[in-house]
TIBAMAR-955360 format. One record per residue (C-alpha): residue in three letters; chain; z, y, x. Coordinates in steps of 0.25 Angstrom, whole numbers, plus 5000, padded with zeros to 4 digits. Layout:
N
PT, ala, A, Z, Y, X
...
This chain:
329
PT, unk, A, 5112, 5192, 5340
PT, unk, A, 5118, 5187, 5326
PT, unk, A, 5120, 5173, 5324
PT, unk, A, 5111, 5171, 5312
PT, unk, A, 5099, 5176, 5323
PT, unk, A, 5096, 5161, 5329
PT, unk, A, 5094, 5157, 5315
PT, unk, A, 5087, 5168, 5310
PT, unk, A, 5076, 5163, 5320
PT, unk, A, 5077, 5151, 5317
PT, unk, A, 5074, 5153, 5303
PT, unk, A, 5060, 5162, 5307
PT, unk, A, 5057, 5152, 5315
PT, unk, A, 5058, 5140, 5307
PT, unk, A, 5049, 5151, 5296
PT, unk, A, 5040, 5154, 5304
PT, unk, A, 5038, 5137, 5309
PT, unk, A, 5037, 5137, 5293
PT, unk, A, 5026, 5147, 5290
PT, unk, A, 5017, 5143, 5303
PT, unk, A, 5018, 5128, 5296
PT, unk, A, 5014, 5131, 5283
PT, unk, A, 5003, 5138, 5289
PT, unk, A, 4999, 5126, 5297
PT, unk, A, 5001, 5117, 5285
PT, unk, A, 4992, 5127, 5275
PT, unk, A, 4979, 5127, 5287
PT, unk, A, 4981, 5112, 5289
PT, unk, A, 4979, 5110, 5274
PT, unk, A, 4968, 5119, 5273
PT, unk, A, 4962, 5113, 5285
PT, unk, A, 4963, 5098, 5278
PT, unk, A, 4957, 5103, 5265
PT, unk, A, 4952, 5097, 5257
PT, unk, A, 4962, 5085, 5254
PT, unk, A, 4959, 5083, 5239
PT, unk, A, 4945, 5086, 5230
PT, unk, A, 4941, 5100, 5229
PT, unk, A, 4936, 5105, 5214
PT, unk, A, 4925, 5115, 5211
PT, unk, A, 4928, 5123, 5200
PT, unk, A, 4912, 5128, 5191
PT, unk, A, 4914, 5138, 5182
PT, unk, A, 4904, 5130, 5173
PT, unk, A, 4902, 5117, 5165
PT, unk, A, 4895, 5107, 5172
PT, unk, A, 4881, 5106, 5174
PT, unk, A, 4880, 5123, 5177
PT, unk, A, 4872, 5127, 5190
PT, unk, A, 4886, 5130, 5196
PT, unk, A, 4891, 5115, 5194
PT, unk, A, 4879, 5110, 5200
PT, unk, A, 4881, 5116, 5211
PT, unk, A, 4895, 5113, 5212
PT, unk, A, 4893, 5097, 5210
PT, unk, A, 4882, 5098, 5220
PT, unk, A, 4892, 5107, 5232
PT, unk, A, 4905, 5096, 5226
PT, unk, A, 4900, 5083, 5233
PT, unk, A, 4894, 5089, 5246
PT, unk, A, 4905, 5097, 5248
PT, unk, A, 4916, 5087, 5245
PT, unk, A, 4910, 5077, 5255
PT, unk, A, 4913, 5087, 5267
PT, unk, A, 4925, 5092, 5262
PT, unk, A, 4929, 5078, 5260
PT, unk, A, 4937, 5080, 5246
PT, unk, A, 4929, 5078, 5232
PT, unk, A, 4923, 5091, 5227
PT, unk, A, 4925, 5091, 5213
PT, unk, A, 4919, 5101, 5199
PT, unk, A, 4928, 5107, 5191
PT, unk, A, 4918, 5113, 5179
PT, unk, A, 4926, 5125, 5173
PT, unk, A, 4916, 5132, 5164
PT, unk, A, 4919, 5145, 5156
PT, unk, A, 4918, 5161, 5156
PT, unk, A, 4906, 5158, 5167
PT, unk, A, 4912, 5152, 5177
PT, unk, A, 4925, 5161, 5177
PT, unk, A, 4934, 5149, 5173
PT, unk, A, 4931, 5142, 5184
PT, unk, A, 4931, 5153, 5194
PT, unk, A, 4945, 5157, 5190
PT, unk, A, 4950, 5144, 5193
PT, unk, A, 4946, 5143, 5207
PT, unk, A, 4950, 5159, 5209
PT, unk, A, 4965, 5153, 5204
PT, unk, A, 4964, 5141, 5210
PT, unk, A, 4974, 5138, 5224
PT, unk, A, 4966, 5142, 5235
PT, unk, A, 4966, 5128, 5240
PT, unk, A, 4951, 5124, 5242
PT, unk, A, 4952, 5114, 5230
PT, unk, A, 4948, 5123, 5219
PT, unk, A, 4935, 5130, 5223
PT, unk, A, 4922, 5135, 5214
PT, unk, A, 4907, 5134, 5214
PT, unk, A, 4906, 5146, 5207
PT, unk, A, 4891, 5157, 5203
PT, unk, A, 4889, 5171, 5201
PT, unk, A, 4896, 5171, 5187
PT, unk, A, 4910, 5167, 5188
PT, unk, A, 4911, 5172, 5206
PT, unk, A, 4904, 5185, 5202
PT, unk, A, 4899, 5189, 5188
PT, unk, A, 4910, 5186, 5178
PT, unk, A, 4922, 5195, 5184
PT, unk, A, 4911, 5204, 5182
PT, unk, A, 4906, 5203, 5167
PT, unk, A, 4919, 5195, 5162
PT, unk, A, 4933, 5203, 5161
PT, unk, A, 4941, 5188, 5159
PT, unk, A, 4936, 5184, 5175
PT, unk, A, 4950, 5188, 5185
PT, unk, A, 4944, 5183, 5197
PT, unk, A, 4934, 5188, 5207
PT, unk, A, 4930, 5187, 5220
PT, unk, A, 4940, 5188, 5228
PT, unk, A, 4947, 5177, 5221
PT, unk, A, 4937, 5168, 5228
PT, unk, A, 4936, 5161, 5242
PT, unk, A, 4920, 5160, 5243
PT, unk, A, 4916, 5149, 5251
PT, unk, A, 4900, 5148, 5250
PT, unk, A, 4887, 5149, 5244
PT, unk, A, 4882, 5137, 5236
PT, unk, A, 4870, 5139, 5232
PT, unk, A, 4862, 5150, 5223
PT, unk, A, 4849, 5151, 5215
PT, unk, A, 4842, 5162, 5207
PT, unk, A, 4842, 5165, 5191
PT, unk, A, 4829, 5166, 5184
PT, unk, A, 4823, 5173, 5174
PT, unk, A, 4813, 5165, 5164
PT, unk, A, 4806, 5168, 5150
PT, unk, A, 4804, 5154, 5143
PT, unk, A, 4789, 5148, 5143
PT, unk, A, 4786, 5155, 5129
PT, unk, A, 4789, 5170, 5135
PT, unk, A, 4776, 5176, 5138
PT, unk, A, 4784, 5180, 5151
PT, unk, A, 4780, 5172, 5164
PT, unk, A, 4783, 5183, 5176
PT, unk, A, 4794, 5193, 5180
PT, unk, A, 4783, 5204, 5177
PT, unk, A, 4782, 5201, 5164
PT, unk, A, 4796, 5198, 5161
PT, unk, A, 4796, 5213, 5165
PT, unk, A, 4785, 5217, 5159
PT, unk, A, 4790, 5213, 5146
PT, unk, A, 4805, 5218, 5146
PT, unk, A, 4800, 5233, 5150
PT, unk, A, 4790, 5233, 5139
PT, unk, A, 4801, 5229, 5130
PT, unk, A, 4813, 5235, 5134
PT, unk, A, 4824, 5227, 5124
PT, unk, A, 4816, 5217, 5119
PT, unk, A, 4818, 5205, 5128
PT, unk, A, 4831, 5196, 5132
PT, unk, A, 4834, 5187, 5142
PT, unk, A, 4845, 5175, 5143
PT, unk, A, 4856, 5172, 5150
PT, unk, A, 4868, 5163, 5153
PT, unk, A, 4878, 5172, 5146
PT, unk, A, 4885, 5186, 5150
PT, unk, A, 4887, 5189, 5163
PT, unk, A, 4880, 5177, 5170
PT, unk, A, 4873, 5177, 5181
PT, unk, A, 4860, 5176, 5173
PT, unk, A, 4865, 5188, 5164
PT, unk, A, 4867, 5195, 5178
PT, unk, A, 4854, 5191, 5182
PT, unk, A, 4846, 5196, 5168
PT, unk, A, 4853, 5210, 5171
PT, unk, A, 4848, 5210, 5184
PT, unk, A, 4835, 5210, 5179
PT, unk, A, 4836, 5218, 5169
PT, unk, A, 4842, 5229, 5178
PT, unk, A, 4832, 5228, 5188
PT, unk, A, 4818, 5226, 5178
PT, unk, A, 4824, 5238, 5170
PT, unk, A, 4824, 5231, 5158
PT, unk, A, 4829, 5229, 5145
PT, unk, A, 4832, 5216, 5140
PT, unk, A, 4843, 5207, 5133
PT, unk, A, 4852, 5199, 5138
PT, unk, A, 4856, 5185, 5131
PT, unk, A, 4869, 5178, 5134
PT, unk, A, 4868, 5163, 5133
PT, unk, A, 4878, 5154, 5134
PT, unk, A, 4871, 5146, 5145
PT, unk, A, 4857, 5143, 5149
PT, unk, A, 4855, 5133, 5137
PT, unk, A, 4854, 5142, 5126
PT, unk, A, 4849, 5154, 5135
PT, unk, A, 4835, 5143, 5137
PT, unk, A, 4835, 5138, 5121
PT, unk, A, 4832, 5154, 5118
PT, unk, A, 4822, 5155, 5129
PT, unk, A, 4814, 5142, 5128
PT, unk, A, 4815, 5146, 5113
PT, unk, A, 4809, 5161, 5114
PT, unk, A, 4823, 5169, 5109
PT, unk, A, 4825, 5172, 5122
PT, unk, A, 4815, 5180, 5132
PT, unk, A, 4820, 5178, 5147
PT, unk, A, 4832, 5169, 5153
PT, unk, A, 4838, 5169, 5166
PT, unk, A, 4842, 5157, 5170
PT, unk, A, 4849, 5150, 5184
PT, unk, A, 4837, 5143, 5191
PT, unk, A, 4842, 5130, 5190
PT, unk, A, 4844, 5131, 5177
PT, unk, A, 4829, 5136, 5174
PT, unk, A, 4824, 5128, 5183
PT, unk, A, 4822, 5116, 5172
PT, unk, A, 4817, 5125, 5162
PT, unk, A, 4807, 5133, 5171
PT, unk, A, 4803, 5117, 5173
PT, unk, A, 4800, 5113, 5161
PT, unk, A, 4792, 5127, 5156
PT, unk, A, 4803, 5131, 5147
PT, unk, A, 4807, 5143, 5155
PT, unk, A, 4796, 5153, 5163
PT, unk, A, 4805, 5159, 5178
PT, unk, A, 4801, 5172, 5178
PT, unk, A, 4810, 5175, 5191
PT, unk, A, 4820, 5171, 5198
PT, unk, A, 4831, 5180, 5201
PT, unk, A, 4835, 5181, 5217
PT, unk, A, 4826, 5189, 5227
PT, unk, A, 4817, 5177, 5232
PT, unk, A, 4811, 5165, 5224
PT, unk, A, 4820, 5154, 5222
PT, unk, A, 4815, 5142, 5230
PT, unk, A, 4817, 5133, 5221
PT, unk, A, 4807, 5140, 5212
PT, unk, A, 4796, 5148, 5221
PT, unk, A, 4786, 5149, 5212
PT, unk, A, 4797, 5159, 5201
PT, unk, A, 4797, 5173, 5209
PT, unk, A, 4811, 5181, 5210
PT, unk, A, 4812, 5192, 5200
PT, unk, A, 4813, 5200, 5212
PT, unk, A, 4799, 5200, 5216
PT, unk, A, 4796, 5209, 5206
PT, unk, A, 4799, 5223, 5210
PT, unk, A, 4806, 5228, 5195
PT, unk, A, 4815, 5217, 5198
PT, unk, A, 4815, 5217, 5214
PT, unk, A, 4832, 5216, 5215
PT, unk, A, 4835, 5204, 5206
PT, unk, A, 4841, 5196, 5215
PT, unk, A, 4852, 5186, 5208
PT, unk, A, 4855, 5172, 5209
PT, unk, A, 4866, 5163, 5205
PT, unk, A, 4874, 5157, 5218
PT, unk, A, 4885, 5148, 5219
PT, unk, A, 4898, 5149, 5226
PT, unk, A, 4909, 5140, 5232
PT, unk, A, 4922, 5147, 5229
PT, unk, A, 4937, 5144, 5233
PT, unk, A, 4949, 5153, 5228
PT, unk, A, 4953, 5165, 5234
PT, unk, A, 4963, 5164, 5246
PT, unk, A, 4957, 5149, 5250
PT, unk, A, 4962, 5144, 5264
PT, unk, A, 4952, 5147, 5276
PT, unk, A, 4951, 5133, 5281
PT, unk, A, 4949, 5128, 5269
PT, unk, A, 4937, 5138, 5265
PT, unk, A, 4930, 5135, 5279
PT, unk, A, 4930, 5120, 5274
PT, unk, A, 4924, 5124, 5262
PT, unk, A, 4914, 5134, 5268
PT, unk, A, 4912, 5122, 5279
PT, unk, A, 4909, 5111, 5270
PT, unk, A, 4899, 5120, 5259
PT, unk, A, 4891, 5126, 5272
PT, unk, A, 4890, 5111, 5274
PT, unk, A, 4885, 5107, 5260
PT, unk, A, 4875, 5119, 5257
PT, unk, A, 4866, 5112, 5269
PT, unk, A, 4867, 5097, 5263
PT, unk, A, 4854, 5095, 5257
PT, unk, A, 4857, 5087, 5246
PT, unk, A, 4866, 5102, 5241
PT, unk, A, 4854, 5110, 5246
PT, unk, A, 4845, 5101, 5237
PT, unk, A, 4854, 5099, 5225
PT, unk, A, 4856, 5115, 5225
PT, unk, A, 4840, 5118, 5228
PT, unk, A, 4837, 5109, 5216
PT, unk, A, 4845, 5116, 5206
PT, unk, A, 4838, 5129, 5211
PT, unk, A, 4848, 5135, 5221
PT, unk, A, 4848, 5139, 5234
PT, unk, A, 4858, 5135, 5244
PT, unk, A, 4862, 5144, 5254
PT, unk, A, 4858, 5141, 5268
PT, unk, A, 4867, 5152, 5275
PT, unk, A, 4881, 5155, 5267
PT, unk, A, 4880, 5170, 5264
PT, unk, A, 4892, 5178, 5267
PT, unk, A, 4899, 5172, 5253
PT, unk, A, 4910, 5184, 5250
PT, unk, A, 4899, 5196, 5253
PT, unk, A, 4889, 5187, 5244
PT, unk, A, 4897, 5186, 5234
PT, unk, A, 4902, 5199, 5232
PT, unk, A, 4888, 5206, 5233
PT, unk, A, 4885, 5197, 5223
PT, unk, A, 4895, 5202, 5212
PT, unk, A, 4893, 5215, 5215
PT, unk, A, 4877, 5211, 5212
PT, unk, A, 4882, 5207, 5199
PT, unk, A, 4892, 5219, 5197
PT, unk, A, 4881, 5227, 5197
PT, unk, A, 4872, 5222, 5185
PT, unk, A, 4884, 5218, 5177
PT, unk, A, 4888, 5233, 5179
PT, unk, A, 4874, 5238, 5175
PT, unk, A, 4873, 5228, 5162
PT, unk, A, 4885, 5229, 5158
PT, unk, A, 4887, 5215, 5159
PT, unk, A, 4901, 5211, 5152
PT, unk, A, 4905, 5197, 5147
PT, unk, A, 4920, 5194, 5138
């Protein structure tokens, strides 16, 4: 035995005491997470359907994680700006996003600047979701889905509906439609909803497609007729509008907005069981159910299997932005 030998194993030993302490140390931090406030990063200006359900999960899910839960509105190229951040962001648990179908699955389809996908993501739940609709305003003859139809397949070309710019969901949703009635129409990009309803209410514009919550003031008020609504059953918060689906041209619309809690790729176990733990917990407090039920969501009652959700979904959406050709930049 050389001389150095003793040494030798004293030095693996003292690595090895090393390694299994910063091991230790790095499950004893994640298991005392959190110890300072936790942002959530909007891929929108405030006021958006996605920060009102990101203000409404913040205060709930702070009290149980016992840090304050704060917005970070980032708005900009649909929600990309935002999403970027938090799929760079230290994979901490401090940093996370509430987060829709156009910056988590759309835009790394239709925009060539978007260099993240899904597998630079953590998902951690379902937050809520809620159906698109499809409306005339009150001075289009159109009151039904059959005659919505009716009138685009007598005149092929000749109508257009709105939406809230390339490659949103809404767009996504107007091709859907389009792909499955046969039909020929022209799409409008706005840039939001607010212009997309001046030219409806004011006849320059045939059909919108709209989130529900944000029809649901203007269907209200008479302003706006709901022709159908876009996901396979009735939404519930609207029984008397029937699903697009039910009529048999149209029987496989089935699309919707949903909402997602996200963290970056790579984020500690421990400290996405917390997460997971403390959101299961929020989605059955009641004053969350009735906050998101009141804006025309639907809150999950059962979490679905959250990667295989959302990656059946982008390939939903691959497939008509491949058959439209949709392309945004």
């Amino acid at each position: 035995m050389t001389p150095f030998a003793p040494s030798l194993r004293h030095r693996v030993a003292v690595l090895a005491a090393c390694a299994l302490g910063l091991s230790a140390s790095a499950f004893a931090q994640g298991t005392a997470w959190p110890q300072k406030p936790i942002t959530l990063v909007v891929g929108y200006p405030a006021g958006g359907s996605t920060d009102l359900v990101a203000r409404t999960l913040a205060q709930d899910l702070g009290a149980r994680l016992g840090q304050p839960v704060v917005i970070e509105n980032l708005g900009g190229a649909g929600g990309s700006i935002g999403a970027q951040k938090v799929a760079s962001a230290t994979p901490d648990g401090y940093t996370l996003l509430v987060g829709a179908n156009n910056e988590i699955a759309i835009n790394a389809l239709v925009r060539k600047s978007v260099k993240y996908s899904l597998k630079n993501f953590t998902p951690l739940g379902l937050l809520a979701s809620q159906p698109l609709v499809l409306t005339a305003s009150a001075g289009n003859p159109t009151r039904t889905t059959a005659d919505f139809l009716r009138a685009a397949k007598a005149n092929p070309g000749r109508y257009s509906y709105g939406s809230s710019g390339v490659g949103t969901s809404l767009h996504v949703a107007g091709e859907m439609i389009k792909q499955q009635g046969n039909l020929f129409m022209t799409h409008i990009p706005y840039r939001g909803t607010g212009p997309l309803t001046n030219d409806l209410i004011g006849g320059s514009l045939d059909y919108g497609v709209y989130v529900l919550s944000s029809a649901l003031p203007l269907m209200k008020s008479g302003k706006i007729v709901a022709l159908g609504t876009t996901e396979k059953k009735r939404s519930a918060v609207t029984p008397d509008v029937p699903a697009l689906a039910e009529t048999p041209a149209l029987k496989d619309v089935d699309i919707g907005v949903w909402f997602v809690l996200m963290g970056p790729a790579g984020l500690p176990e421990p400290i996405a069981t917390k997460l997971r733990t403390a959101l299961a917990e929020t989605l059955k407090a009641p004053d969350y159910r009735r906050s998101m039920e009141a804006s025309g969501s639907v809150v999950p009652v059962t979490q679905p299997d959250i990667g295989r959700f959302l990656v059946d979904e982008t390939e939903k959406y691959r497939r008509i932005v491949q058959f439209a050709k949709i392309q945004d930049e």
